[in-house]
N, CA, C and O atoms as a Maestro MAE file, in Angstrom:
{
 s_m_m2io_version
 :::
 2.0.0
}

f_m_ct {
 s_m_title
 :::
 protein
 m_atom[284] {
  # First column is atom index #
  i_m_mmod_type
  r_m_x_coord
  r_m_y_coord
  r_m_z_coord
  i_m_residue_number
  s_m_chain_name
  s_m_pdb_residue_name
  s_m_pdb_atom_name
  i_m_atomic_number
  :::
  1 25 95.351 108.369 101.070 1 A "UNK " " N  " 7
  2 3 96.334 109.365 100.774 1 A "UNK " " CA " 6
  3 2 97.739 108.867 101.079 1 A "UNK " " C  " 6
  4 15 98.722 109.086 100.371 1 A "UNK " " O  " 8
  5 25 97.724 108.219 102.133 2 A "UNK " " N  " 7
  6 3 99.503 107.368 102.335 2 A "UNK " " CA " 6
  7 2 99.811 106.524 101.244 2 A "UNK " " C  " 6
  8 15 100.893 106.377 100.677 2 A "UNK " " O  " 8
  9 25 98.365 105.813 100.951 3 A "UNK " " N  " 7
  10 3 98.858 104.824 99.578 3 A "UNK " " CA " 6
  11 2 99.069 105.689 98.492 3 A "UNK " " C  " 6
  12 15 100.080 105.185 98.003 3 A "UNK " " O  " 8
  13 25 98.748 106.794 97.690 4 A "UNK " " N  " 7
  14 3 99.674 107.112 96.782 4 A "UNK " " CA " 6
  15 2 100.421 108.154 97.042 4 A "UNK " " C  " 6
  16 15 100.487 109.068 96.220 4 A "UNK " " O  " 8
  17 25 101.161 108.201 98.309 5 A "UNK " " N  " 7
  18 3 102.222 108.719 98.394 5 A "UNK " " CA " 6
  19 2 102.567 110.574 99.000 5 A "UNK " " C  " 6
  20 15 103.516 111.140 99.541 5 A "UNK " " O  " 8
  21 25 101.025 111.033 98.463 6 A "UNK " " N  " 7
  22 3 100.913 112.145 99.044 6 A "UNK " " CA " 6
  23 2 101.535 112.765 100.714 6 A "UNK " " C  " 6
  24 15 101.992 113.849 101.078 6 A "UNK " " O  " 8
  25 25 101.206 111.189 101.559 7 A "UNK " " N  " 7
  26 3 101.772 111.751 102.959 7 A "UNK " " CA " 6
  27 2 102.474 110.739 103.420 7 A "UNK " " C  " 6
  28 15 101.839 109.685 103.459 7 A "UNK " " O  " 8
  29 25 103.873 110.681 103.883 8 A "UNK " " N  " 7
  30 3 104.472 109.594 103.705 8 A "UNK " " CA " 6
  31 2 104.084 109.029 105.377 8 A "UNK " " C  " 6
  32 15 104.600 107.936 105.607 8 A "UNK " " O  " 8
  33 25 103.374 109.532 106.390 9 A "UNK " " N  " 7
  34 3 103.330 109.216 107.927 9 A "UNK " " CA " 6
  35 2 101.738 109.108 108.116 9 A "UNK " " C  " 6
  36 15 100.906 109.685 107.416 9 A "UNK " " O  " 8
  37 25 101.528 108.410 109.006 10 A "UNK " " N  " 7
  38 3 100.192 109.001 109.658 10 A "UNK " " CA " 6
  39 2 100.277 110.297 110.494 10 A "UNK " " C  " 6
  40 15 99.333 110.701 111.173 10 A "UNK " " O  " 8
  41 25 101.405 110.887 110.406 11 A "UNK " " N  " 7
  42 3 101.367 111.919 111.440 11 A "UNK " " CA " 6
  43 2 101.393 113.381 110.604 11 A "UNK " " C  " 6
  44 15 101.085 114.524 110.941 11 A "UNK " " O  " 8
  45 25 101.814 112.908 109.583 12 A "UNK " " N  " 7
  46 3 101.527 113.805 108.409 12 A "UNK " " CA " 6
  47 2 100.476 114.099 107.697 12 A "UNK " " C  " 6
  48 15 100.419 115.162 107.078 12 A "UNK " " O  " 8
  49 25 99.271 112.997 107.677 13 A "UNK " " N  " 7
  50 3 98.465 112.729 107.234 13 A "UNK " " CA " 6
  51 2 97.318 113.474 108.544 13 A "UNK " " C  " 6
  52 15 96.288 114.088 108.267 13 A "UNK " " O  " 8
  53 25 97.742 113.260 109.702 14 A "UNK " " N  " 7
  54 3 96.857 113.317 110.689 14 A "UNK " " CA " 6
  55 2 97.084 115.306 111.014 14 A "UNK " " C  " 6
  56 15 96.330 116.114 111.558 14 A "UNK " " O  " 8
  57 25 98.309 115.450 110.449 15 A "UNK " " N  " 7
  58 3 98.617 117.351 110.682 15 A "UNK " " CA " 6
  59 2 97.917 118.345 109.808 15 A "UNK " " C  " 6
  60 15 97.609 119.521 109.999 15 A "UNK " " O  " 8
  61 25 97.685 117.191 108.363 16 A "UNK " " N  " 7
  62 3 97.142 117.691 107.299 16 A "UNK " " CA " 6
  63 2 95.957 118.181 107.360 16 A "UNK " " C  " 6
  64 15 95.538 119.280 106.997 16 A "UNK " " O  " 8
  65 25 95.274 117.030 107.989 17 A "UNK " " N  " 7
  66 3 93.872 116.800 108.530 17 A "UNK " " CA " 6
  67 2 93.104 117.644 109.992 17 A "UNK " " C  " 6
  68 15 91.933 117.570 110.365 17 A "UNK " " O  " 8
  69 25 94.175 118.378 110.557 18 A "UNK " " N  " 7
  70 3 93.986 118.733 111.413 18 A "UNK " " CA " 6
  71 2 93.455 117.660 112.779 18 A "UNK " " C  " 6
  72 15 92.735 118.189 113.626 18 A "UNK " " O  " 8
  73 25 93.746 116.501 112.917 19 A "UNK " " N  " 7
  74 3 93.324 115.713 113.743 19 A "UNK " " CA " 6
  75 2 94.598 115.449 114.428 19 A "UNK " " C  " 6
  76 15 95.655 116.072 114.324 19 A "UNK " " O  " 8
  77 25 94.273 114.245 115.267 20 A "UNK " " N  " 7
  78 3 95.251 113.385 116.362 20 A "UNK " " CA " 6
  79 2 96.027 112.409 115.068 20 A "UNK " " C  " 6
  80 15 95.446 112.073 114.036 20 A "UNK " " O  " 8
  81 25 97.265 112.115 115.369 21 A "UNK " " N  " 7
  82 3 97.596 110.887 114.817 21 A "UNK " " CA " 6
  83 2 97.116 109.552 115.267 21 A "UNK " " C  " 6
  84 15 96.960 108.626 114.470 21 A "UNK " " O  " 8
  85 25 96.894 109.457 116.476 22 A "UNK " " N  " 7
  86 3 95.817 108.027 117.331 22 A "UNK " " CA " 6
  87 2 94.732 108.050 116.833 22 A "UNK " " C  " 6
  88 15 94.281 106.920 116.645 22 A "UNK " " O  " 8
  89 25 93.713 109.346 116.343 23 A "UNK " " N  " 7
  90 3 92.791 109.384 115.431 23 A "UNK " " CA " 6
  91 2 92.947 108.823 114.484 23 A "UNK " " C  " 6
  92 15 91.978 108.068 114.404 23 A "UNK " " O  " 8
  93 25 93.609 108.673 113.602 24 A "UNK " " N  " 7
  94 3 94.568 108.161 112.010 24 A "UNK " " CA " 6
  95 2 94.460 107.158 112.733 24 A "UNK " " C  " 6
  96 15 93.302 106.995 113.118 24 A "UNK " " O  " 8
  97 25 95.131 106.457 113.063 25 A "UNK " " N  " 7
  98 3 95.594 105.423 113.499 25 A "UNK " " CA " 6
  99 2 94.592 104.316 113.807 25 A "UNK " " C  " 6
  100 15 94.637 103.145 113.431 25 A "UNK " " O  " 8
  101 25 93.419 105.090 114.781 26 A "UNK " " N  " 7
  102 3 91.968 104.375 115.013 26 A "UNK " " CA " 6
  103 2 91.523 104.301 113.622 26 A "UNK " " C  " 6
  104 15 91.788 103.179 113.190 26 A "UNK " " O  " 8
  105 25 90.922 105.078 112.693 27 A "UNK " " N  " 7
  106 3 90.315 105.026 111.104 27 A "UNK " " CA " 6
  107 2 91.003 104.128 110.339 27 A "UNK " " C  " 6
  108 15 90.478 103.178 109.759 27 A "UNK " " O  " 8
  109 25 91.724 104.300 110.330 28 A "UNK " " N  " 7
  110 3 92.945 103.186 109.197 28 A "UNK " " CA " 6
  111 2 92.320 101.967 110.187 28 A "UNK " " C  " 6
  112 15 91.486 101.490 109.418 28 A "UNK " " O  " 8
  113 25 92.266 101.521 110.890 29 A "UNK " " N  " 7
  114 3 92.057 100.066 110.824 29 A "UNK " " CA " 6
  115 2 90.821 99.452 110.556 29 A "UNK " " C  " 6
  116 15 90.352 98.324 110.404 29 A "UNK " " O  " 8
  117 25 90.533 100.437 110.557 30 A "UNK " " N  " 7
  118 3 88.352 100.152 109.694 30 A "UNK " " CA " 6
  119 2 88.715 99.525 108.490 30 A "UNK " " C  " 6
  120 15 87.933 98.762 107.922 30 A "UNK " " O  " 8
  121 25 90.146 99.851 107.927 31 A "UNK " " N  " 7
  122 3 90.053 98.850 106.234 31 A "UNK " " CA " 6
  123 2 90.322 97.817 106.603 31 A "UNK " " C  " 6
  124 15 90.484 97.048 105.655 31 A "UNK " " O  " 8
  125 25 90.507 97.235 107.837 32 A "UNK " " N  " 7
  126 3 90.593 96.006 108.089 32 A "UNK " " CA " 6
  127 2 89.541 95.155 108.254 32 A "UNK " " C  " 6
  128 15 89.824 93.999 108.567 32 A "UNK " " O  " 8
  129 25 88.303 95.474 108.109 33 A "UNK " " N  " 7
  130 3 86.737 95.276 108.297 33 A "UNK " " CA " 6
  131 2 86.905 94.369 107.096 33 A "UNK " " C  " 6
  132 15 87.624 94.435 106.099 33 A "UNK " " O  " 8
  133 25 85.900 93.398 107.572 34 A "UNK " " N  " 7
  134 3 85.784 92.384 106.363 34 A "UNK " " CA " 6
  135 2 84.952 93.073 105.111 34 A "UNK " " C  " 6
  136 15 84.171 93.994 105.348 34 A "UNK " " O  " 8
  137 25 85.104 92.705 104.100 35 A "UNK " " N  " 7
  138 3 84.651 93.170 103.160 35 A "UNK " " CA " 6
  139 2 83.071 93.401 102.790 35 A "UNK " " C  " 6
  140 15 82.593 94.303 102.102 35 A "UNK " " O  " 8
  141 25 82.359 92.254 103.489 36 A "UNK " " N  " 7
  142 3 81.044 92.081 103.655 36 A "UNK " " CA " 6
  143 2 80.592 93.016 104.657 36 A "UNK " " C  " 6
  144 15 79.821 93.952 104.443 36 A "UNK " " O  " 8
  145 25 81.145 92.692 105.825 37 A "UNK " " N  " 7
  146 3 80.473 94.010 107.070 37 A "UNK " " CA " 6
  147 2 80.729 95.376 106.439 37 A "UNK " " C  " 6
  148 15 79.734 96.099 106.392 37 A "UNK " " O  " 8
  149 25 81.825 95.857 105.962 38 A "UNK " " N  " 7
  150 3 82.018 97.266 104.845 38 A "UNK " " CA " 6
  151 2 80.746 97.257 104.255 38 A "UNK " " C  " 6
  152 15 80.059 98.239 104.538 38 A "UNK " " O  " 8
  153 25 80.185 96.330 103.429 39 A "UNK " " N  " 7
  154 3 79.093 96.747 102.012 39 A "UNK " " CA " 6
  155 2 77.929 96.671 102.975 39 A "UNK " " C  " 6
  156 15 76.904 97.155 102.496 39 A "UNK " " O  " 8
  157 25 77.803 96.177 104.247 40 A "UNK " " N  " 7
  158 3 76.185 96.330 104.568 40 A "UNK " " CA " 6
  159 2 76.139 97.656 105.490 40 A "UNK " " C  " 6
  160 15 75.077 98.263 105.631 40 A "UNK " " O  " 8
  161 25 77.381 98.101 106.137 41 A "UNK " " N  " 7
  162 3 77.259 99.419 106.352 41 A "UNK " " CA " 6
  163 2 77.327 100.814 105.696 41 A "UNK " " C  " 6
  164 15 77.051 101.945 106.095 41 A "UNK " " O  " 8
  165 25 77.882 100.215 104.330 42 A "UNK " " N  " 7
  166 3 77.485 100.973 103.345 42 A "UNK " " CA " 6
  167 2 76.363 101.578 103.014 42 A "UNK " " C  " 6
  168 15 76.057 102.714 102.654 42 A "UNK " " O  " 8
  169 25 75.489 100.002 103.326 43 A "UNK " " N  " 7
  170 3 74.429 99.691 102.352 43 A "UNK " " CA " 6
  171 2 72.833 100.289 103.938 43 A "UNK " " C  " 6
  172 15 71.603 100.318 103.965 43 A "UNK " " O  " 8
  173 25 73.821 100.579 104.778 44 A "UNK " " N  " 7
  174 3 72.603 100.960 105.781 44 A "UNK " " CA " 6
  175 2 71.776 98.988 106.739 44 A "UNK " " C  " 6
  176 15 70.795 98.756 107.445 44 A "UNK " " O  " 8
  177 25 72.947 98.087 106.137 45 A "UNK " " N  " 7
  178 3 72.281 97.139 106.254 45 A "UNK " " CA " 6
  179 2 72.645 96.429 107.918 45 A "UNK " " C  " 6
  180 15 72.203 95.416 108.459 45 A "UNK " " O  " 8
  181 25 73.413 97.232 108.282 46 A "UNK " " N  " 7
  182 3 74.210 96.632 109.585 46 A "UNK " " CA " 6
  183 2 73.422 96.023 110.408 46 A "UNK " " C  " 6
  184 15 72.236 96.351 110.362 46 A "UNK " " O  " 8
  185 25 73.818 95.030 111.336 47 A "UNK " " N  " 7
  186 3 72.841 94.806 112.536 47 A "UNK " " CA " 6
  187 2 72.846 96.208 113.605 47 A "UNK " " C  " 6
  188 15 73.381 97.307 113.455 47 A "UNK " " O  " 8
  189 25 72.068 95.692 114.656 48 A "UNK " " N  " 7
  190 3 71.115 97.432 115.464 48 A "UNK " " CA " 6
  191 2 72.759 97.039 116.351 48 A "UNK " " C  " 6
  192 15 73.292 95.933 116.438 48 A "UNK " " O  " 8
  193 25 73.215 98.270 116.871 49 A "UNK " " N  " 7
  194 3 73.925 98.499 117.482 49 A "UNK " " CA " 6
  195 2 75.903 98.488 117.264 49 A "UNK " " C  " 6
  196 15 76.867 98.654 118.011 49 A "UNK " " O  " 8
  197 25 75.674 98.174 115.714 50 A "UNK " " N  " 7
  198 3 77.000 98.903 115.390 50 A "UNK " " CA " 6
  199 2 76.927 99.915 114.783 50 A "UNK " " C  " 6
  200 15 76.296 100.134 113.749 50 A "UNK " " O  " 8
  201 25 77.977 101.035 115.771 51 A "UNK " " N  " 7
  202 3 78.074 102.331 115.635 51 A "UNK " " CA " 6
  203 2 79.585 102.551 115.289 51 A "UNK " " C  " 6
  204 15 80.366 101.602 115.226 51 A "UNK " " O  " 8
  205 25 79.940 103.789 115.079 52 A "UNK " " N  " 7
  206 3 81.270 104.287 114.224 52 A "UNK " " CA " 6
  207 2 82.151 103.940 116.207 52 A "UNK " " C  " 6
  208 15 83.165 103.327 116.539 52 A "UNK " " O  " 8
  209 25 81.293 104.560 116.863 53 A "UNK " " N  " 7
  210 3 81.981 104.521 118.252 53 A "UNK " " CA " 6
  211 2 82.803 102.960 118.816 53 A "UNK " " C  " 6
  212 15 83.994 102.727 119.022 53 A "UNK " " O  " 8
  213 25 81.798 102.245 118.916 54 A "UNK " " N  " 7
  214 3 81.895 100.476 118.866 54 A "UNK " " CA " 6
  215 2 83.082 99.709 117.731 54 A "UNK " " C  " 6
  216 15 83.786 98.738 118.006 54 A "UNK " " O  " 8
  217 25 83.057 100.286 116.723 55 A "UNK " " N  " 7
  218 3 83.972 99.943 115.633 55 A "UNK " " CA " 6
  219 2 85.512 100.799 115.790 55 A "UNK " " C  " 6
  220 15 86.351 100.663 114.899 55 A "UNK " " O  " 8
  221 25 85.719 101.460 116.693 56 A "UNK " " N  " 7
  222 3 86.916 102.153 117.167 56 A "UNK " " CA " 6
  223 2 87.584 101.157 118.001 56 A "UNK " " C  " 6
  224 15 88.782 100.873 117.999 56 A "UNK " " O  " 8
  225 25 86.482 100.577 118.841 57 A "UNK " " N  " 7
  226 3 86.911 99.216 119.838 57 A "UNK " " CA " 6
  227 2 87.792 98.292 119.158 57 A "UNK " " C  " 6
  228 15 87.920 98.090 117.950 57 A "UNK " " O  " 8
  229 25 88.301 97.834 120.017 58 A "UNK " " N  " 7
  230 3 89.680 96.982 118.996 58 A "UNK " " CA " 6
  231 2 88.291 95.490 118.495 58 A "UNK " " C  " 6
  232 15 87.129 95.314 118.860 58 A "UNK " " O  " 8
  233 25 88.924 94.954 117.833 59 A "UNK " " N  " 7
  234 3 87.970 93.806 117.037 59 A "UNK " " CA " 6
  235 2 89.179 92.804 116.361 59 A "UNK " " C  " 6
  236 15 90.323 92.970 115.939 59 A "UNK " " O  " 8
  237 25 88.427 91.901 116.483 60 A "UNK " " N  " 7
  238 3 89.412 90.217 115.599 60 A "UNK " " CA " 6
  239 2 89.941 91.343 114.055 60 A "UNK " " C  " 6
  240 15 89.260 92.248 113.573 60 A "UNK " " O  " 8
  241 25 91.559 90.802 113.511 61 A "UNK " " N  " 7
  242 3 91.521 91.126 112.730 61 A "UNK " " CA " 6
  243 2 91.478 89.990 111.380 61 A "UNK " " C  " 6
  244 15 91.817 90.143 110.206 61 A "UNK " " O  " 8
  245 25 91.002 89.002 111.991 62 A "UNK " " N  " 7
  246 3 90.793 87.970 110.353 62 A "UNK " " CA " 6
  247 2 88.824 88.160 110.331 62 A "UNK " " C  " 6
  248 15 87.868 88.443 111.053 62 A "UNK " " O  " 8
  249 25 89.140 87.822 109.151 63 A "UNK " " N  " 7
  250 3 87.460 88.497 108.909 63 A "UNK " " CA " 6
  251 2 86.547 87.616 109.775 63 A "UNK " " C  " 6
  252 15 85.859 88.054 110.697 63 A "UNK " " O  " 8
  253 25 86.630 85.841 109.244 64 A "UNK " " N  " 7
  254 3 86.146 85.257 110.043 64 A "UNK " " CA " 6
  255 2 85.719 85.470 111.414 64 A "UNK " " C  " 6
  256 15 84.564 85.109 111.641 64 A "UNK " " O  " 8
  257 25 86.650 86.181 112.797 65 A "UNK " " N  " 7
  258 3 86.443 86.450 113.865 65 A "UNK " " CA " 6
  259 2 85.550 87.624 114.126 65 A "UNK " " C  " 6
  260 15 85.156 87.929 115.251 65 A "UNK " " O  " 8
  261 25 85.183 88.413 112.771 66 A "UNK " " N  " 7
  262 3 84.621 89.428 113.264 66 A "UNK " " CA " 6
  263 2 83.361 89.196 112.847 66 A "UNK " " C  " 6
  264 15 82.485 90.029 113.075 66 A "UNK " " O  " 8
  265 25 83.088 88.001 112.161 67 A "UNK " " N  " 7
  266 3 81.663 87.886 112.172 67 A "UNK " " CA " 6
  267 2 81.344 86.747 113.567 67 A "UNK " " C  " 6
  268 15 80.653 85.806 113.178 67 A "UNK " " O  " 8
  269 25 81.608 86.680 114.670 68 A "UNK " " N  " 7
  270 3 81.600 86.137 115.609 68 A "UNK " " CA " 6
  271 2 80.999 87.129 116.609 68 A "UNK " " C  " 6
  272 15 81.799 87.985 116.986 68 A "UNK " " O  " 8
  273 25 79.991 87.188 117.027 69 A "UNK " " N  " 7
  274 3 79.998 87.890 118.397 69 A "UNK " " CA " 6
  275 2 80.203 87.722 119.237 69 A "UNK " " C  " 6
  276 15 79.745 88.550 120.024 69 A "UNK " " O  " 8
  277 25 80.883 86.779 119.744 70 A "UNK " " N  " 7
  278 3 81.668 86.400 121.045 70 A "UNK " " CA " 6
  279 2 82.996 86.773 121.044 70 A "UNK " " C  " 6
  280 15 83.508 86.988 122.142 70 A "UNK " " O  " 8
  281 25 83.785 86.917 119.869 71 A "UNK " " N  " 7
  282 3 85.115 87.442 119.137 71 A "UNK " " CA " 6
  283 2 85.621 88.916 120.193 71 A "UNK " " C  " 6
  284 15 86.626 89.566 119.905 71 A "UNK " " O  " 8
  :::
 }
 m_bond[283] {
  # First column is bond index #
  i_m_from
  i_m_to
  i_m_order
  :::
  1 1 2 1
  2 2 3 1
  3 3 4 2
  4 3 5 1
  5 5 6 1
  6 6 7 1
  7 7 8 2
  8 7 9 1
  9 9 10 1
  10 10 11 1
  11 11 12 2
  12 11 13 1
  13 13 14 1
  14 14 15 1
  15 15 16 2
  16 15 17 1
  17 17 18 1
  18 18 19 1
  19 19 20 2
  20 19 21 1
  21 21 22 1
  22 22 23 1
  23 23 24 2
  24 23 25 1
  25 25 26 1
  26 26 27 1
  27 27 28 2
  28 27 29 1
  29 29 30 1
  30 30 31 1
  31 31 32 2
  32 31 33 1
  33 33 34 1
  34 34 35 1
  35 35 36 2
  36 35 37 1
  37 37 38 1
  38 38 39 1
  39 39 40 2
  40 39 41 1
  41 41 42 1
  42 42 43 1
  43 43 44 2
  44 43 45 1
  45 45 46 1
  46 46 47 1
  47 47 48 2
  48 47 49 1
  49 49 50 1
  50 50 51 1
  51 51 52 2
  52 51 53 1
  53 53 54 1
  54 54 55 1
  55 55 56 2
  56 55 57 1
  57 57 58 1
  58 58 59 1
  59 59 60 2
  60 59 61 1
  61 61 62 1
  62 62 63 1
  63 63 64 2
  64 63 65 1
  65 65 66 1
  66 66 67 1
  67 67 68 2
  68 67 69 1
  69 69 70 1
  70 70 71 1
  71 71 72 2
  72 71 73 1
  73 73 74 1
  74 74 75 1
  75 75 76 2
  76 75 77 1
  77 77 78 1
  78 78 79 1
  79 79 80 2
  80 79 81 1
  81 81 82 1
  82 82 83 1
  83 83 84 2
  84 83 85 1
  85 85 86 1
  86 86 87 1
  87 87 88 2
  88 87 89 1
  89 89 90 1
  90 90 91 1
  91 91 92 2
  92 91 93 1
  93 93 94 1
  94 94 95 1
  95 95 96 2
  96 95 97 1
  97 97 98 1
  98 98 99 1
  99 99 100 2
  100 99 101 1
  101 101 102 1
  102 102 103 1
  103 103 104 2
  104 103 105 1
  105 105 106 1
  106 106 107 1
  107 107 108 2
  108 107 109 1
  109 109 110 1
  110 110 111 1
  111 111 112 2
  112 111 113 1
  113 113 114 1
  114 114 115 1
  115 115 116 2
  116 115 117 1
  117 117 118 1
  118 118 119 1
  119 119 120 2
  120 119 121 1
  121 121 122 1
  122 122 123 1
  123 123 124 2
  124 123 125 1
  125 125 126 1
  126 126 127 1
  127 127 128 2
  128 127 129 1
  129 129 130 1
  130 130 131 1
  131 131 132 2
  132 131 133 1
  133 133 134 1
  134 134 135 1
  135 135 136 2
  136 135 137 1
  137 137 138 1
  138 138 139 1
  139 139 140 2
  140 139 141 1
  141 141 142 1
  142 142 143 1
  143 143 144 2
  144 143 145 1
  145 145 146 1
  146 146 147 1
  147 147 148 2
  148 147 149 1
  149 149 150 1
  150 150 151 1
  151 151 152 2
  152 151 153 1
  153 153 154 1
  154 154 155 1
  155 155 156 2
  156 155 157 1
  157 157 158 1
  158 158 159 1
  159 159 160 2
  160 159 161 1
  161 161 162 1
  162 162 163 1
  163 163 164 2
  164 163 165 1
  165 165 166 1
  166 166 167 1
  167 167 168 2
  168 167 169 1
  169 169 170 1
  170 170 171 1
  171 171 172 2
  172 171 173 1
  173 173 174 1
  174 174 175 1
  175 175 176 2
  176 175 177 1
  177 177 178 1
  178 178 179 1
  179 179 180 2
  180 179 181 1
  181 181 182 1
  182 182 183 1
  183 183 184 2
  184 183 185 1
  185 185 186 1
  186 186 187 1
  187 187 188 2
  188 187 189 1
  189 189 190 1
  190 190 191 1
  191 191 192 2
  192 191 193 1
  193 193 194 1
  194 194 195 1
  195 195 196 2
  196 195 197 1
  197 197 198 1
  198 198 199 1
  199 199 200 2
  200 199 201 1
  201 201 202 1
  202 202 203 1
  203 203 204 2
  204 203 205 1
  205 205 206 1
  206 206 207 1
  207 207 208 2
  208 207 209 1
  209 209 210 1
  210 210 211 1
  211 211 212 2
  212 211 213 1
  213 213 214 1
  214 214 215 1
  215 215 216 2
  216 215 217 1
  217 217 218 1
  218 218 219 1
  219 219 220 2
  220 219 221 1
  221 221 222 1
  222 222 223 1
  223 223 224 2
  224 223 225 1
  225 225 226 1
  226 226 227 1
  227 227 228 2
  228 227 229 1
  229 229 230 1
  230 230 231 1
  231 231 232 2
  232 231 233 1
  233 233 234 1
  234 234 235 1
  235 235 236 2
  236 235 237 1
  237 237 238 1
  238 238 239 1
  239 239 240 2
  240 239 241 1
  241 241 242 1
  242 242 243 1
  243 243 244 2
  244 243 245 1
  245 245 246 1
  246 246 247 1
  247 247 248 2
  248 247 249 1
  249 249 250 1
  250 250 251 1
  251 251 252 2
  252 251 253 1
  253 253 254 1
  254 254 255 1
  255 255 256 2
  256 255 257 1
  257 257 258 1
  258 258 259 1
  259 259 260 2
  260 259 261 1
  261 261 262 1
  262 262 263 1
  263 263 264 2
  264 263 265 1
  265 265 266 1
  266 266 267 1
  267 267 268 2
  268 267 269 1
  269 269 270 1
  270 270 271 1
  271 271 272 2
  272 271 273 1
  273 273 274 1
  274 274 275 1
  275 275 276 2
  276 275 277 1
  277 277 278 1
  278 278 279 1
  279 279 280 2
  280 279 281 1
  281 281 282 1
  282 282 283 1
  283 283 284 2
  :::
 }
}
């Protein structure tokens, strides 16, 4: 919704929504997920123990690092 323009803030976006803006703020960086880890959690394919909770945790942001588990 920020990308076409509808809400020009996350804080606007986050008032709209009735949430936190730090909420916004945590979600928006999930598009930073490599593109592959996106389609297998899509796809139900994830490894055991990534949860929506765990993925709030800060994480590498080049894709490479996040397929690292030591990362």
């Amino acid at each position: 919704m920020i990308e076409t323009g509808r809400f020009a803030t996350i804080n606007e976006l986050a008032a709209a929504e009735k949430i936190t803006s730090s909420y916004v703020s945590r979600l928006l960086r999930l598009t930073l997920l490599a593109p592959n880890i996106v389609e297998a959690i899509l796809d139900g394919r994830q490894p055991d123990g990534v949860t929506l909770p765990g993925l709030m945790e800060p994480f590498p942001l080049t894709w490479e690092r996040q397929h690292d588990p030591q990362a």
